[in-house]
C-alpha positions as a LaTeX table, in Angstrom:
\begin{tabular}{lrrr}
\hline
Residue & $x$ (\AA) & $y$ (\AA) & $z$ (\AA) \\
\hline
Unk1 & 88.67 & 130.72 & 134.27 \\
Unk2 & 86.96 & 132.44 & 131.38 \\
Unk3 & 88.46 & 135.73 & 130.45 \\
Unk4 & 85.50 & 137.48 & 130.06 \\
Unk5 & 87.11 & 140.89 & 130.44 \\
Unk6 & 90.65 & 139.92 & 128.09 \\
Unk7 & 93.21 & 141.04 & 130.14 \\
Unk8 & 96.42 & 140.83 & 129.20 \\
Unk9 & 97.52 & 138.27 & 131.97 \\
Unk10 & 95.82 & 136.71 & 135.40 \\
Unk11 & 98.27 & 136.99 & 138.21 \\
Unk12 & 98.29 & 135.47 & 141.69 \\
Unk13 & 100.84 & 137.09 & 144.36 \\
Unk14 & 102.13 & 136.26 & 147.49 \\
Unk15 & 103.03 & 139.66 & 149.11 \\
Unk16 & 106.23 & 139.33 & 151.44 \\
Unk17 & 108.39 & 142.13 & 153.66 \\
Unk18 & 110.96 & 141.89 & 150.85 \\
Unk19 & 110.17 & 139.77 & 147.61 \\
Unk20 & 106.93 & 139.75 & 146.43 \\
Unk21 & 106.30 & 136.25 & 144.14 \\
Unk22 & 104.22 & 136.74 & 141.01 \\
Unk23 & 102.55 & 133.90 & 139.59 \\
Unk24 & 101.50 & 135.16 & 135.57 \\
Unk25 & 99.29 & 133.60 & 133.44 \\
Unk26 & 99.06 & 135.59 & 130.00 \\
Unk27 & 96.55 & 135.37 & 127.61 \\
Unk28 & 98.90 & 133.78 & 125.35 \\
Unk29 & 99.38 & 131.39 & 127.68 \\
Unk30 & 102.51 & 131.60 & 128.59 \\
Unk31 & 103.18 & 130.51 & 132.53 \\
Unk32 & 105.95 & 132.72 & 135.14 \\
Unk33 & 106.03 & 132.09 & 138.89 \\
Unk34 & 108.92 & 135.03 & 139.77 \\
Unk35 & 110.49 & 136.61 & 142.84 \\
Unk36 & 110.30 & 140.31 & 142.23 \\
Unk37 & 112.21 & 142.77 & 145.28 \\
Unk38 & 109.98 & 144.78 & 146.80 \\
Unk39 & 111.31 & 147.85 & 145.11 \\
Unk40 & 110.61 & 146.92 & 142.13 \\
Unk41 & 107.33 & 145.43 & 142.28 \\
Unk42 & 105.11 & 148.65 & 140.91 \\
Unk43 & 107.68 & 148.79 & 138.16 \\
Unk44 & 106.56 & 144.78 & 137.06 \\
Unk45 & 103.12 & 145.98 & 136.52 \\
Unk46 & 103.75 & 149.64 & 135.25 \\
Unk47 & 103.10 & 150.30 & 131.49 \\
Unk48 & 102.01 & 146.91 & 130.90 \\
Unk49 & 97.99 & 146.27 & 129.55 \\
Unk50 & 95.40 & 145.62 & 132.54 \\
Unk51 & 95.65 & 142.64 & 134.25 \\
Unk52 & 93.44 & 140.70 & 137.09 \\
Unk53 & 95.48 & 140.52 & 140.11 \\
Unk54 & 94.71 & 138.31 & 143.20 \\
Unk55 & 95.90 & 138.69 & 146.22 \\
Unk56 & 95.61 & 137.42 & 149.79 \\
Unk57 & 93.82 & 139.88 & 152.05 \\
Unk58 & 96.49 & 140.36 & 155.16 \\
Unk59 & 99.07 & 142.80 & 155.85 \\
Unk60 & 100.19 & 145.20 & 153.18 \\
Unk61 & 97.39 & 144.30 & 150.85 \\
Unk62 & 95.19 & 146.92 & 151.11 \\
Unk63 & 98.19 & 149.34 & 150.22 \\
Unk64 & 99.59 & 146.89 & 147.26 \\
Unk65 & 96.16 & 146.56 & 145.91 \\
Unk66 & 95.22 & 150.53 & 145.46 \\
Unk67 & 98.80 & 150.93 & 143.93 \\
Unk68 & 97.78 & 148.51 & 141.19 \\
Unk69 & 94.84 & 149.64 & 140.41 \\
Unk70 & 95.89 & 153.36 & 140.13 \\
Unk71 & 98.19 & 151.67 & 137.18 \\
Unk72 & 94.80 & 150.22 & 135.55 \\
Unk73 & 95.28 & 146.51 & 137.15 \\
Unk74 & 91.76 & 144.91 & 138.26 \\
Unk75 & 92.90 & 143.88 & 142.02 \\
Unk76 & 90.94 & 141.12 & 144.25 \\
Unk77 & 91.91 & 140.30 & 147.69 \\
Unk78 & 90.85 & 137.30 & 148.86 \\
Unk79 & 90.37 & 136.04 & 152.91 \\
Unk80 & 93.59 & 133.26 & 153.65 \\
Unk81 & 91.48 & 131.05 & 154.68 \\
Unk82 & 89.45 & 130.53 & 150.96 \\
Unk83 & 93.06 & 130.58 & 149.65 \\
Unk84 & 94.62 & 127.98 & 151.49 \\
Unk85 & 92.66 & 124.83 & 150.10 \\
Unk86 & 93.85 & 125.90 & 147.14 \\
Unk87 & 97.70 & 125.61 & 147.61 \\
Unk88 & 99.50 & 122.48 & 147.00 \\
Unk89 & 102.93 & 120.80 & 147.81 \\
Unk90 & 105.35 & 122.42 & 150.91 \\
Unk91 & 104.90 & 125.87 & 152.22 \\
Unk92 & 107.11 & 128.35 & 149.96 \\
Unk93 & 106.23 & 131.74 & 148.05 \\
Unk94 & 106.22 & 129.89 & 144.76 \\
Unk95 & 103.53 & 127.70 & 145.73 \\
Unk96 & 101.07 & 130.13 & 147.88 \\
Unk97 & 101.20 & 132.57 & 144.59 \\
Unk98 & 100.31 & 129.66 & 142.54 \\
Unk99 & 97.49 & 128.68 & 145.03 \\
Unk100 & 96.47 & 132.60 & 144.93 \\
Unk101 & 96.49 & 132.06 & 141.01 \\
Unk102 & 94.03 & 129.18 & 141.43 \\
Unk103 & 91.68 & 130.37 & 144.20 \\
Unk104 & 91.12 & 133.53 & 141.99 \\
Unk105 & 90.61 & 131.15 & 138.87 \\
Unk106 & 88.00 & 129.54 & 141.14 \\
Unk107 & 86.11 & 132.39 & 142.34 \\
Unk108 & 87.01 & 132.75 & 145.73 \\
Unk109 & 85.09 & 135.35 & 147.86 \\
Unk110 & 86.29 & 138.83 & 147.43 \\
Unk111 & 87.26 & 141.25 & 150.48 \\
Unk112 & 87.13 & 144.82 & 149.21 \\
Unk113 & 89.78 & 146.72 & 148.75 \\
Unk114 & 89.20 & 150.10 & 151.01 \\
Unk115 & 90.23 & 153.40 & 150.27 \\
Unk116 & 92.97 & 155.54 & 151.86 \\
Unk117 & 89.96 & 157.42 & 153.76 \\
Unk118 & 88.58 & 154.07 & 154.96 \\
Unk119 & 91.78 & 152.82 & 156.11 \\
Unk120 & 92.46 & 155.85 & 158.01 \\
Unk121 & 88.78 & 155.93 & 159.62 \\
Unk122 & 89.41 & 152.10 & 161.04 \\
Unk123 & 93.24 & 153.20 & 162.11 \\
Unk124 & 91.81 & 156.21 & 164.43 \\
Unk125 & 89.13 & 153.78 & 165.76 \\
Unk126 & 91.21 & 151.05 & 166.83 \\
Unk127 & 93.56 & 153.75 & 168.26 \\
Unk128 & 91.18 & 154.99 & 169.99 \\
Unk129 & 89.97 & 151.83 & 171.37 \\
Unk130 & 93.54 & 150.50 & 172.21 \\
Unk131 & 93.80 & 154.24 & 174.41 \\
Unk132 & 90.66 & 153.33 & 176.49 \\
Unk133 & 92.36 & 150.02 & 177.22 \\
Unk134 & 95.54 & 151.20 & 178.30 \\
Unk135 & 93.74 & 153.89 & 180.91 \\
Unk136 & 91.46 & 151.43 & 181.88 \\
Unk137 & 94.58 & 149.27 & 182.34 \\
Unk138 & 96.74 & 151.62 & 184.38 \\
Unk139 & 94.12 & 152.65 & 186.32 \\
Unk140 & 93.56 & 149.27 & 187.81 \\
Unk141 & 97.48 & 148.87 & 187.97 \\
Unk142 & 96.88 & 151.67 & 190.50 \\
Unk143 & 94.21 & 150.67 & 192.43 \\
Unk144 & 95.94 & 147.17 & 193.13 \\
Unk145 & 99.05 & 148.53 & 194.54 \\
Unk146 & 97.09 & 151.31 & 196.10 \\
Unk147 & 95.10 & 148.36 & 198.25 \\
Unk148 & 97.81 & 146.61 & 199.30 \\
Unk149 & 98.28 & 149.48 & 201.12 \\
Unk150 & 94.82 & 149.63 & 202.83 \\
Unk151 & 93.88 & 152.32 & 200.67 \\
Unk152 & 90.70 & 150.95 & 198.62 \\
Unk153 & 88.13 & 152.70 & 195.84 \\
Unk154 & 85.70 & 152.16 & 193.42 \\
Unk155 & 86.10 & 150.67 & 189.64 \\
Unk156 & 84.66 & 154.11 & 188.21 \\
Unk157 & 86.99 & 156.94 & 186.69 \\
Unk158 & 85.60 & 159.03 & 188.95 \\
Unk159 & 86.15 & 157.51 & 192.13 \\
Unk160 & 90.05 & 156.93 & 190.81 \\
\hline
\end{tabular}
């Protein structure tokens, strides 16, 4: 991977409920693959010269990767699936952050990181969405008790 920008270190992570597990490269060379808690995660990347981060793009990410780059941290989420080819040996944190480490060395496809706004935007649109299903839901709940009762209507809102 060239380091056309010189940061001070390429990192893959594997982001977890608990321990996060950082996979370092630093321009000296020098290789880490750590478990770092959860609560102290900011605090590993805090005060430290900008780094390119990669990250899978799932759960959490989104969050994680606006955090970092407040602190001056080039982040890049990448989709699971373009990561996955990329990790070798069992299934463990240590190996999916090195994976992350080498699908970003790679150039993997980005997904971009979206702002608080955008996030909330998509939240109130799926809520919204999930409401309409749940109406729509009850309301034909209703209907198919109310018929076996000999009582029938129409599919409309209306005619409910």
């Amino acid at each position: 991977m060239t380091n056309d920008m010189q940061f001070s270190s390429v990192c893959g992570i594997d982001i977890a409920k608990s321990v996060m597990q950082v996979y370092k490269v630093t321009s000296d060379g020098v290789v880490s693959n750590k478990a770092v808690k959860r609560a102290n995660f900011l605090d590993e990347f805090r005060n430290v010269p900008p780094a390119l981060i990669g990250m899978e793009a799932c759960g959490g990410s989104q969050h994680w990767a606006r955090e970092l780059q407040n602190l001056g941290h080039t982040v890049r989420l990448m989709s699971p699936k373009a990561v996955k080819p990329y990790v070798t040996g069992l299934k463990n944190d240590k190996n999916d952050a090195r994976g992350i480490y080498t699908a970003l060395a790679m150039g993997v496809r980005e997904v971009p990181v979206k702002s608080a706004a955008i996030r909330d935007l998509a939240l109130l649109q799926t809520m919204r969405t999930k409401r309409q299903r749940e109406k729509v839901a009850k309301i034909n709940h209703i209907r198919g008790i109310l018929s076996e009762y000999g009582l029938v209507m129409g599919k409309s809102i209306n005619a409910f």
